[in-house]
Structure formats: C-alpha cells, structure tokens
C-alpha positions as CSV (number, residue, x, y, z in Angstrom):
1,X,-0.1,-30.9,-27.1
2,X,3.4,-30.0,-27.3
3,X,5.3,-29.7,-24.5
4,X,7.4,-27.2,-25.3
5,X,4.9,-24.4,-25.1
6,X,4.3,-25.3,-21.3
7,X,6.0,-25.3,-18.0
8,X,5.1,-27.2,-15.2
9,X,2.9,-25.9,-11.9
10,X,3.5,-27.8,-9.0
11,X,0.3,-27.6,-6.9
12,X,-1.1,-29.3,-3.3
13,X,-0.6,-33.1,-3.5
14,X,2.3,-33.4,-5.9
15,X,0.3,-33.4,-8.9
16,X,2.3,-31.1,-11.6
17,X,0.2,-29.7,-14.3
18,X,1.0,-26.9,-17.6
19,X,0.6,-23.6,-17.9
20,X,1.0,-21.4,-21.0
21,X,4.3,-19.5,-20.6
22,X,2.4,-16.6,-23.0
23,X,-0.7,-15.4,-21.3
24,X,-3.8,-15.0,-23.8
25,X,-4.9,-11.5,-22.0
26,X,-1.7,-9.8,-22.6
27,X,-1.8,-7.2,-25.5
28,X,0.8,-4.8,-24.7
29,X,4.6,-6.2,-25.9
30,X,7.8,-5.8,-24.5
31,X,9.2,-4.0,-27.9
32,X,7.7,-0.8,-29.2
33,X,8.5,0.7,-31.9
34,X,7.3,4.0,-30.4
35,X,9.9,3.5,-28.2
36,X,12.4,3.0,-30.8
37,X,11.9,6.1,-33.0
38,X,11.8,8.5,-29.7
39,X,15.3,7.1,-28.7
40,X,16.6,7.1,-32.3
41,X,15.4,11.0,-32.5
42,X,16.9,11.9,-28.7
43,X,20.6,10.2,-29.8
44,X,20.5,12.0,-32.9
45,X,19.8,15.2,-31.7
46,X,22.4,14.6,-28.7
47,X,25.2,13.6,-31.8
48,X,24.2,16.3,-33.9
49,X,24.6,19.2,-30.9
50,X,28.2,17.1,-29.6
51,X,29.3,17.0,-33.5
52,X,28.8,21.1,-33.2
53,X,30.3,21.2,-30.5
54,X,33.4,19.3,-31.4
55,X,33.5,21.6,-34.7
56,X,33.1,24.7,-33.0
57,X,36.2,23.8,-30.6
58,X,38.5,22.1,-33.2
59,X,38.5,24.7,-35.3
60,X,40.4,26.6,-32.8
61,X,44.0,26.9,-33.0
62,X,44.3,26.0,-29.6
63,X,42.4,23.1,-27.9
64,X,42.7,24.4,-24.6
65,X,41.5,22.9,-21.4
66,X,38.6,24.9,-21.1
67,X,37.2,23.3,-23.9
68,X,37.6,19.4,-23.0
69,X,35.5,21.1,-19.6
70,X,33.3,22.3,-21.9
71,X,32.7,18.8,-24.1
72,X,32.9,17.3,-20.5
73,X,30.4,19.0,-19.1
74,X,28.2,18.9,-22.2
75,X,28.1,14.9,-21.6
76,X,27.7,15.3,-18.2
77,X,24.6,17.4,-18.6
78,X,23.1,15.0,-21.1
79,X,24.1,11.8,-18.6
80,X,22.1,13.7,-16.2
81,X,19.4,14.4,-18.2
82,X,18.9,11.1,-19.2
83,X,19.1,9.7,-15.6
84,X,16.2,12.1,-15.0
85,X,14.5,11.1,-18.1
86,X,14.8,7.0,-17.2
87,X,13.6,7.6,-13.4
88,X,10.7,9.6,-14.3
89,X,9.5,7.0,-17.0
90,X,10.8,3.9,-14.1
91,X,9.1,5.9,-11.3
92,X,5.7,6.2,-14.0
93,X,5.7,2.7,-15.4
94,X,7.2,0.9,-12.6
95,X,7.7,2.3,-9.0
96,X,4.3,4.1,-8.5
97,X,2.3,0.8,-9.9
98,X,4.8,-1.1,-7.6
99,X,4.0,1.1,-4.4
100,X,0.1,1.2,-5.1
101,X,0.8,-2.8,-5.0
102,X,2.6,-2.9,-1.5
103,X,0.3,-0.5,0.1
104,X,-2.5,-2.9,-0.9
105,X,-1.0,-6.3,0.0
106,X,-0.1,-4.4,3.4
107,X,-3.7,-3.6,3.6
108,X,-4.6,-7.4,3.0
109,X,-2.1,-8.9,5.5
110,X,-4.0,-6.7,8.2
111,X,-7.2,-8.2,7.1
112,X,-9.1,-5.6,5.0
113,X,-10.1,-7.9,1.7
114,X,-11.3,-4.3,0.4
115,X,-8.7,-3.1,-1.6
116,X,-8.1,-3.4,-4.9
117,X,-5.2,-2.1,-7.3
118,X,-6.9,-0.5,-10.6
119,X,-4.5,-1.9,-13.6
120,X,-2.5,1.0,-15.5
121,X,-3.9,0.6,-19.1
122,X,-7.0,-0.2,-20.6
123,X,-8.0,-4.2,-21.4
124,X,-6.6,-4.2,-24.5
125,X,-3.4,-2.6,-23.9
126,X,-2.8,-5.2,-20.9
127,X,1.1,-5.6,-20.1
128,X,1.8,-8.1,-17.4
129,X,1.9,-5.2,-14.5
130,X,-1.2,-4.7,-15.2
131,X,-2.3,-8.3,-15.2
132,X,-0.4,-8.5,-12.0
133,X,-2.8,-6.2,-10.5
134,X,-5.9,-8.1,-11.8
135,X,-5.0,-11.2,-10.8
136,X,-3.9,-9.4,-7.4
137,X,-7.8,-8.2,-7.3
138,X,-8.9,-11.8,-8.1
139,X,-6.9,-13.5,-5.3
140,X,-8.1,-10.7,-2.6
141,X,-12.3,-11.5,-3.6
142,X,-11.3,-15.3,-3.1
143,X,-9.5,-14.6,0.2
144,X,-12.6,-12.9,0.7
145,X,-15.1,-15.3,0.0
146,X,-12.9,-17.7,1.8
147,X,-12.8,-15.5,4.8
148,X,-16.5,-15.4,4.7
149,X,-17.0,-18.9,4.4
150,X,-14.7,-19.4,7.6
151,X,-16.8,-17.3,9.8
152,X,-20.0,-18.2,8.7
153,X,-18.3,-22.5,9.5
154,X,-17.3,-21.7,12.7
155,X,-20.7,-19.7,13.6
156,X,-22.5,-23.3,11.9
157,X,-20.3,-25.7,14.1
158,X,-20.6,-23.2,17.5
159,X,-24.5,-23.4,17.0
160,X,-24.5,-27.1,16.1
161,X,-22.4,-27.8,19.0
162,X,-24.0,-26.4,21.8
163,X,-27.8,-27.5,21.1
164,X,-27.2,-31.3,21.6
165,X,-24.4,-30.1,24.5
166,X,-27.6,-27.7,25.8
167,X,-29.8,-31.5,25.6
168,X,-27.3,-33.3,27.4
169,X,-26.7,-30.8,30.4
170,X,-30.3,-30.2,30.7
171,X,-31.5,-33.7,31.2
172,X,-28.5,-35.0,32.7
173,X,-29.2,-32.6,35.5
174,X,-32.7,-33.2,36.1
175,X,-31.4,-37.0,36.1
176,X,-28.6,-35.5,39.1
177,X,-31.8,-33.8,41.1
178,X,-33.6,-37.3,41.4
179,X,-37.1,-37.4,41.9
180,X,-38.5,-39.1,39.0
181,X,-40.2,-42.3,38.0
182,X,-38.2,-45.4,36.2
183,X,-39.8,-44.3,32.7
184,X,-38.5,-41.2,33.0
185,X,-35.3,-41.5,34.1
186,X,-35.2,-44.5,31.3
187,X,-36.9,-41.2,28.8
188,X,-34.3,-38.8,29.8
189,X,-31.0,-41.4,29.5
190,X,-32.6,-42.0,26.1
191,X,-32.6,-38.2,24.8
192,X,-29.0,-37.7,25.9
193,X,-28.1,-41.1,24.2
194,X,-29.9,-39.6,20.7
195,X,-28.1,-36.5,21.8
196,X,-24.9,-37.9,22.0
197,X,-25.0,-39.6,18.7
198,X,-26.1,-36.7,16.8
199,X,-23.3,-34.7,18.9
200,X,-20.7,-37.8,17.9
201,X,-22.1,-37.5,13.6
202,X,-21.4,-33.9,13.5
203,X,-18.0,-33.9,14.6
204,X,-17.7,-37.1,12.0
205,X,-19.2,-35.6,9.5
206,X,-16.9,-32.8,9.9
207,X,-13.8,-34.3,9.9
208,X,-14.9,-36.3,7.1
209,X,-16.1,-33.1,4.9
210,X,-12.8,-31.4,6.0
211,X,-10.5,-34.3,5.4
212,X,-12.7,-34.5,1.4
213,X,-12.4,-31.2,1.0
214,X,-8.4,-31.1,1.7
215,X,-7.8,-34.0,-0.6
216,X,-6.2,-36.1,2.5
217,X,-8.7,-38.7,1.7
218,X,-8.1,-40.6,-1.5
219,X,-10.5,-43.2,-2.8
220,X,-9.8,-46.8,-3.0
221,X,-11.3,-47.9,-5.7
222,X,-12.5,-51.5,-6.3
223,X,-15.1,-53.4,-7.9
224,X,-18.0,-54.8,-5.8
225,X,-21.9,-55.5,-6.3
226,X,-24.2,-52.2,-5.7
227,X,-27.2,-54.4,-5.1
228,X,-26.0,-55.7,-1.8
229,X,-24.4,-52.2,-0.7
230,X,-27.7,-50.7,-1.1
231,X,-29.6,-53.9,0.4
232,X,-27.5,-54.1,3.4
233,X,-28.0,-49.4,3.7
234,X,-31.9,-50.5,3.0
235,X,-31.8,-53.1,5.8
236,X,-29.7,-50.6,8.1
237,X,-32.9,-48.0,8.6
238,X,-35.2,-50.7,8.7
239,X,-36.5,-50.1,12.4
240,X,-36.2,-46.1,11.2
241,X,-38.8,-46.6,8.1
242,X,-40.9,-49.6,10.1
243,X,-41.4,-47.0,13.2
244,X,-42.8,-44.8,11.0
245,X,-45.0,-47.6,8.8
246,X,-43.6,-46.3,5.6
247,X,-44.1,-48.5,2.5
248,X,-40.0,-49.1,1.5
249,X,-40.4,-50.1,-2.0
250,X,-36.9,-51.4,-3.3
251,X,-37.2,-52.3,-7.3
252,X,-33.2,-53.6,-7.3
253,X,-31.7,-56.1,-9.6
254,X,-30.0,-59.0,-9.0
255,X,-26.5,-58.0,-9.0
256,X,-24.7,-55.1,-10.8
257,X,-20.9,-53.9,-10.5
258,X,-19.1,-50.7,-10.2
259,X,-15.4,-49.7,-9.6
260,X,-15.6,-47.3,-6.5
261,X,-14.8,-46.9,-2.7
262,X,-17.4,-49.0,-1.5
263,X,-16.9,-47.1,2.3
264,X,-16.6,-43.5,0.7
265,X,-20.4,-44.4,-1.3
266,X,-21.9,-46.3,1.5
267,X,-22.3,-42.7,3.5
268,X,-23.8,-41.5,0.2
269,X,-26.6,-43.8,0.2
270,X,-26.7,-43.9,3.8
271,X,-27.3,-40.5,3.8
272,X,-30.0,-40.3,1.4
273,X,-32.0,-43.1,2.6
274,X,-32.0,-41.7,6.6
275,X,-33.0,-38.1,4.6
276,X,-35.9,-39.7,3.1
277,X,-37.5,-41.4,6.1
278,X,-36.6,-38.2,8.4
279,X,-38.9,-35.9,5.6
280,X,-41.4,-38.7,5.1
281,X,-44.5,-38.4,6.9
282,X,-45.6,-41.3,9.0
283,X,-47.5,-43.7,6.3
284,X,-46.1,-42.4,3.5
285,X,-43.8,-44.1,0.6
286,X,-39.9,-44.3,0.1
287,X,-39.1,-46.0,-3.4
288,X,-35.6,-47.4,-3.8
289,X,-34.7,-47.6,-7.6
290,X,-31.7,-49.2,-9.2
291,X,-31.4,-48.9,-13.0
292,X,-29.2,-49.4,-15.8
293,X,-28.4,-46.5,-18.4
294,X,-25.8,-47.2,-21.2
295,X,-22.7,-47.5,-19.5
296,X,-24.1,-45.7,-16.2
297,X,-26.0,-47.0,-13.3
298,X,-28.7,-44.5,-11.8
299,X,-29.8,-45.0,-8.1
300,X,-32.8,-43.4,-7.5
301,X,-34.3,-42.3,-4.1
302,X,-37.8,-41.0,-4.1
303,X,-40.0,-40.2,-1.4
304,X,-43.4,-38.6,-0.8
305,X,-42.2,-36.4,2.2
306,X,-43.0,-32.5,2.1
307,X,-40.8,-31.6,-0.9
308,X,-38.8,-28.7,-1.5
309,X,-39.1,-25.1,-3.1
310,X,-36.7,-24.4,-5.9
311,X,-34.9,-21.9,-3.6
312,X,-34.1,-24.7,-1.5
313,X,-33.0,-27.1,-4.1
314,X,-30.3,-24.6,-5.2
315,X,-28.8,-24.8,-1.8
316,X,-29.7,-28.3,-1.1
317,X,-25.9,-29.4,-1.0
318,X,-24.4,-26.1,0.6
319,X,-22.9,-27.1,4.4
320,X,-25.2,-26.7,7.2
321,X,-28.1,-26.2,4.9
322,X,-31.1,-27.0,5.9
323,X,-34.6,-26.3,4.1
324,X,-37.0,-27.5,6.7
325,X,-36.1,-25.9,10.1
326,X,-38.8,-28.4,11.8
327,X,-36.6,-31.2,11.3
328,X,-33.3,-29.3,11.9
329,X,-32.9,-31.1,15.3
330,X,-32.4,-34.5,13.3
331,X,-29.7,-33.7,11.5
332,X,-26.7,-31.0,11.2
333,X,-27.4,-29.9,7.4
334,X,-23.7,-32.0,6.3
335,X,-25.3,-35.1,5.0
336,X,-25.8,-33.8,1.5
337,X,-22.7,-31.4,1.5
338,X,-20.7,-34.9,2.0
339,X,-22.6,-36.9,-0.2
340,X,-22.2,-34.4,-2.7
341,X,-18.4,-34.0,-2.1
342,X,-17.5,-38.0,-2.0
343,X,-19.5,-38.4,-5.8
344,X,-17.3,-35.3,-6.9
345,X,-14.2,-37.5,-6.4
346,X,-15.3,-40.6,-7.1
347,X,-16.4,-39.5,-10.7
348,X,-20.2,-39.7,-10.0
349,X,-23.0,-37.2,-9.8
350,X,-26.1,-36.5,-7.9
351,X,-29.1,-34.4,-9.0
352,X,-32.7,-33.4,-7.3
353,X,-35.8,-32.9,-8.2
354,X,-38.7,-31.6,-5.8
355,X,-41.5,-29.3,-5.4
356,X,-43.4,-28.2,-2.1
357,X,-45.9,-30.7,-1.0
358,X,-44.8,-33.5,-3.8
359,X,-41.9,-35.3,-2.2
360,X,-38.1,-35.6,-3.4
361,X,-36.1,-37.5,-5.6
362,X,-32.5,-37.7,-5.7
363,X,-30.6,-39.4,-8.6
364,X,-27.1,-40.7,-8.0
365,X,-25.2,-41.4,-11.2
366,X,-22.2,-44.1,-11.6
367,X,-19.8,-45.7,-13.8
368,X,-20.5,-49.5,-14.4
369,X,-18.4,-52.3,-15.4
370,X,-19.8,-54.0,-17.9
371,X,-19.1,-57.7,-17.3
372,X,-20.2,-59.3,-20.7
373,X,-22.7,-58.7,-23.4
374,X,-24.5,-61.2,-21.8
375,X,-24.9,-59.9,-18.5
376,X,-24.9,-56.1,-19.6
C-alpha cells in the first residue's frame, strides 16, 4: 500500500488508521469544461461590446468626460452584473444546500433523528456537497439507532433492577414483622441472599459489558492450559449440576495451550456451563467437549435442555435477551451478550446450534499454540 495516497484518522484509543484522500462515490469534479466555455463566451461578448465602445468614443475628436462616464459606467454595469451572476450561482450551489444543512443539524441537536437533507444531484453526478449530505443522513439513522438502543438499556436495567430489589424488600419485611418458624426465617434469608447475588451479577455484568464495549478493557494475553480452566469452571457448578442429578459428561484432553486472557475467557465458559444446567431439565445430560481442529481448538457445550427456535437463536447474544421467560428470574439475559463480546476481542468465535425440544450446543472457537509436532 502506498502511503502517499492516504492520510491518517486518529480515532478513540490512539490508534491512527488511512483513509483515501479521493472518495470512490464522488463523480462530479471540480473543473468543468461546461464551465469553461460559458465564461470564455460571457468575456468575449463583454470585450467585444467594450472594444465598440472604445471605437465608437475614440473616433471622436474630443474625448470628453462624458465619455470616460460612459466606459465607466459600462464596467460598472458589467461588475454588477457579474456580482449578481456569482451570488445567484453561490446562493444555488452553495448557500441554499448550506442552509437546508443547518436547519437540519439544528433539528438533530433538539433531538428529532428525523430529518434528513436530500443530496443536490443524482448518484452519479455526486460532488462532495452532496456526499456531505449523505453521509449527514447516515450519521443521523446511527444517532438514531444509538438513541434507541439507550432507551430501550436503561428500560432493561430499571426492570432488572427492581425485581430482585422487589424480592429483597418483600421478604426482608416479612422477616421485620416476626412471627415465623426457624425454617422460614432460614427460607426467607436464603431468597434475599440468591437475590442479592443476582442483584450484585447484573450490575457486574454491566460494568463489565460497558467497560468491553468502550474498549477500556484490554486483554492480557498469555499462554496457559485450557484443560484445567475448563476443569476448574466444570468443578465450579458442581453442586449446581449434582442438585439437579444431571449426567456432566467432560471428554477433555490432557493438556492443551492457547494465548489469551485467561480471566476475560473464564466468564465465557462460566457462562455457558451455568446456561446449560439452568435450561437442563432435572436428569438430563450436559456434555463438555474439548477438541482439536487444525490450528484451532473447539470447546463444545451441549445440553439436552428445552432448545431454542430459530427466532431465538438470532437474538441469542443481543443484551437482555432472553428466549425462555420461565427461567428469566435466573439470570439478567447479559451472559451471552458478554461472552459474545470478550471472544470478539480476544480473536475467538462462538456459534449455536438448537431446535425446540432438542437441547443446545454452543461452539467456542480459539487459536492454539502448537507446542511441537509431537504434541500437536
């Protein structure tokens, strides 16, 4: 690439990247030849009647005053003829387009994301004031959507918020009135404990999605064994899966290396193991599969819980999410979003597949270092 063709964009987090200094959409150039022959004609017909002029008066025998007021207010009529001329073609090509611009951005700064500013010529006779204006239109529907987005996080987090607040009032009051037997009380301090904790992940999870998200977390990447991480996350929900008398099948090998933030991934896997048991049906299956693929690793996490449709599967990673409503009070639908956004940066992917009734599988892809031929 030659560096001469490109200029440098400075954008969030110091990273400088090139632009093209020529923009591919533009068709319309600066120089016209139109242009050209019309002032060429309007010059020539301006020397043509001052050379008549000139003749008319020299050939008197007297070059009086009253004609050097006459030459003088020849050019003074043509000066203002002109100025005419160039506002008209400023005020058409410039000042109009200009004010339809400031009107809109006026319109935006107030809040209305409605407006848009039609560009001047046709696609392709683009000039940049007309890119201007589409890239104008583009940056008002992404306000928009961002706008949008906004609202609909804040009305996610308010709801979130107050259901394990509403848990926590509620049986902390009827623990204030007295009057009930040791289990109870012993019931009741247990659901605001579980309260609490789901009360203290969302706000985690939401500093840690917002935190992604804003690039003010970068990755620390360094080379440790996959096997134990996802022995010791395995081992983590052990009461979890053994409450429920679900078969954990983990078909792991004996040790296998990647280069990645081991905390960032551990709340990937974390995540999609506590998923699987919350969707799994008491007695059912979890299978915990770690396998090599060319240079990749693939972790794969497959249950035999309720499945999803394919409607839900497209959203499956969207923030605050959540497919099966009946388990909505287990979790705050940011699990997956983070997952999701933690592979994005650390170079890996993560793929479902599910269907209603048939369980889910999620597939985590990663880089591997391959040690030796031998151990590859």
């Amino acid at each position: 690439m030659n560096m001469k063709d490109f200029g440098q964009l400075k954008i969030k987090g110091g990273e400088a990247r090139p632009f093209a200094e020529e923009d591919p959409r533009i068709r319309r150039r600066p120089f016209s030849w139109r242009m050209f022959l019309l002032i060429l004609l309007v010059l020539g017909l301006l020397s043509a009647a001052n050379v008549l002029i000139l003749e008319i008066f020299l050939n008197m025998e007297v070059f009086s005053i009253l004609a050097s007021m006459g030459v003088g207010t020849y050019w003074v009529g043509m000066a203002l003829i002109a100025a005419i001329v160039i506002h008209q073609v400023s005020c058409a090509k410039f000042d109009k387009p200009m004010r339809r611009l400031s009107r809109a951005m006026r319109a935006v700064a107030q809040g209305d994301f409605t407006v848009s500013v039609q560009p001047t010529h046709k696609k392709n006779k683009f000039d940049y004031m007309d890119l201007m204006f589409e890239d104008f239109n583009r940056m008002v529907r992404e306000l928009s959507s961002i706008e949008t987005m906004k609202d609909d996080f804040i009305a996610n987090v308010s709801h979130e918020i107050k259901t394990p607040l509403a848990v926590i009032r509620g049986y902390a009051g009827a623990l204030q009135r007295g009057g009930l037997s040791a289990e109870q009380q012993r019931e009741y301090a247990a659901t605001i404990v579980s309260a609490s904790e789901n009360l203290s992940t969302l706000v985690s999870n939401i500093l840690n999605l917002t935190k992604l998200e804003n690039q003010e977390i970068v990755p620390n990447a360094a080379p440790y064994d996959l096997t134990r991480q996802l022995s010791d996350c395995a081992l983590a929900h052990e009461a979890q899966w053994e409450k429920k008398q679900i078969d954990f099948d983990a078909q792991l090998e004996e040790r296998l290396m990647i280069m990645a933030d081991e905390r960032m991934l551990e709340i990937v896997f974390n995540n999609l193991i506590a998923n699987a048991i919350k969707f799994t049906e008491p007695g059912g299956r979890i299978v915990l599969r770690q396998e090599k693929e060319g240079a990749d690793v693939l972790v794969t996490i497959s249950d035999t819980g309720c499945g999803m449709t394919e409607e839900t599967v497209k959203h499956i990673f969207d923030k605050f999410y959540q497919g099966d409503t009946s388990h909505s009070g287990e979790g705050n639908g940011l699990g997956l979003a983070l997952a999701k956004r933690v592979l994005d940066i650390s170079g890996g992917t993560i793929c479902v597949r599910s269907a209603p009734g048939e369980g889910s599988e999620f597939t985590v892809r990663l880089k591997r270092i391959v040690e030796c031929a031998g151990n590859s």
